[in-house]
N, C-alpha and C positions, 0 to 999 in steps of 0.2 A: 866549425861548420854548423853544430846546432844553434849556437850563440844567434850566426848570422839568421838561420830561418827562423828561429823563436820570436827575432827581434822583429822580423817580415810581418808574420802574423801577427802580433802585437800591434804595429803600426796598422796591419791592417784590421787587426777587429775593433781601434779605435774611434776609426778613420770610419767604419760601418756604423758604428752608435752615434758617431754623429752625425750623420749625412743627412742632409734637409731635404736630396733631392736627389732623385736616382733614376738614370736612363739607360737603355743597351745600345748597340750597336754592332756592327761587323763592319770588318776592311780588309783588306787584300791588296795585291802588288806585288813589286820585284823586291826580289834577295841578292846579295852578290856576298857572298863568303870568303876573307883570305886567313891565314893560317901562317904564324911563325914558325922558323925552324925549317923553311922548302917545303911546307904542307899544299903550300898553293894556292886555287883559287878556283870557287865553284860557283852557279849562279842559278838562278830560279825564280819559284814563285810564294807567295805565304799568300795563307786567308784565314780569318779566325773572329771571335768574336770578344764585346769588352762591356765592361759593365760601368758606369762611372757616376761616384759619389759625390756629391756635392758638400765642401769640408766649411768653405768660406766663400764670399763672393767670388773670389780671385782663386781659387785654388778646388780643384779635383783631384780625388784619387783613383786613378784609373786601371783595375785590373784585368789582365784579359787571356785568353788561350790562344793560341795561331798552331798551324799545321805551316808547315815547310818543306820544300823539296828544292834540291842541289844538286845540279849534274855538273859535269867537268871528264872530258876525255873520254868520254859513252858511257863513263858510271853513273850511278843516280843515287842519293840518299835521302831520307827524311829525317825530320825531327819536331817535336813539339816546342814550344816553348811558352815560359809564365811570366809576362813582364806585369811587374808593379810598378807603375807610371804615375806622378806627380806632376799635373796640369795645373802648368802658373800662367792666367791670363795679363799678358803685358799691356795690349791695347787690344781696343774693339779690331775680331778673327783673329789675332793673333798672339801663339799660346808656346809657350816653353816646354818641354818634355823634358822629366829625368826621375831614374828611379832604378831599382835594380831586375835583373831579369832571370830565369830557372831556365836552361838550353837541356831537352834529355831525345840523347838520339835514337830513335826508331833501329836501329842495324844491330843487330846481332852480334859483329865484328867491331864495334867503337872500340877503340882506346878507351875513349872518355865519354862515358854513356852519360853525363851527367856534370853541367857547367853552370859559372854562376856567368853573370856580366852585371854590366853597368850600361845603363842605355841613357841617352842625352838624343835631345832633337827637339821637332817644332813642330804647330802646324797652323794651316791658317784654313781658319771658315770661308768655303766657297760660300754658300747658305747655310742657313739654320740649320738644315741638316748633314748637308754635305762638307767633305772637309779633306786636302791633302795632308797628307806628313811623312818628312823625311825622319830619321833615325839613323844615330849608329850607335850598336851594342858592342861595346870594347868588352873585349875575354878578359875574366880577372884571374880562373881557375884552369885547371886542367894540364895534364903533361905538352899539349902543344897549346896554347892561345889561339883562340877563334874570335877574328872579328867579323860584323856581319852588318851592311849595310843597308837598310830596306828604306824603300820608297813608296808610298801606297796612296789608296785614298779608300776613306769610308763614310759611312752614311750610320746618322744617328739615329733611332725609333724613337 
């Protein structure tokens, strides 16, 4: 487990000495949560913000914070989470996503207060600034597996 975050931060504080070119932004949208082992299926909202390095023409490293919230059956739970995103531009708006992601849940009562994943997805430039993107973060850690699919759109500053 340290192996893997040492090597995160490594990637990322390279990934920051080089960057030619660096912008923020925030996005937001739906969640929908399902869980191996009969954990089920929960659904919601995320919003958070992201910061993105420019590595190469084609390629951004994108890391960012979101807030999350999951309800299912009148429960509700949050959770943060840290995805480090690697944007590979394939064609003009249209960009590849994948990278690993940090899941740590807000509740008191988690099992597993603390999960890695893997996140793969896309997205494509409405405008210059604006921009949808789907995502799904497959669970690689924790006693149940959490998958989580999000759909959003954000807007770059």
């Amino acid at each position: 487990m340290k192996k893997i975050i040492l090597t995160a931060i490594a990637v990322c504080a390279f990934g920051f000495a080089n960057a030619q070119d660096m912008k923020f932004g925030i996005k937001g949208g739906f969640n929908s949560a399902s869980s191996d082992g009969g954990g089920g299926s929960a659904s919601g909202f995320y919003a958070g913000g992201f910061a993105e390095f420019e590595m190469s023409d084609k390629i951004v490293l994108q890391p960012g914070l979101n807030y999350h919230t999951f309800s299912a059956n009148g429960a509700s739970t949050s959770a943060l989470s840290i995805p480090v995103l690697f944007k590979y531009n394939v064609a003009d708006k249209i960009n590849l996503l994948a990278g690993p992601s940090l899941f740590y849940s807000l509740e008191s009562e988690a099992v597993d207060k603390t999960r890695f994943g893997l996140d793969l997805g896309g997205s494509y430039d409405i405008t210059e600034n604006i921009f949808v993107e789907p995502r799904y973060s497959l669970g690689l850690t924790g006693e149940v597996k959490t998958n989580v699919l999000l759909i959003g759109v954000g807007y770059n500053f």
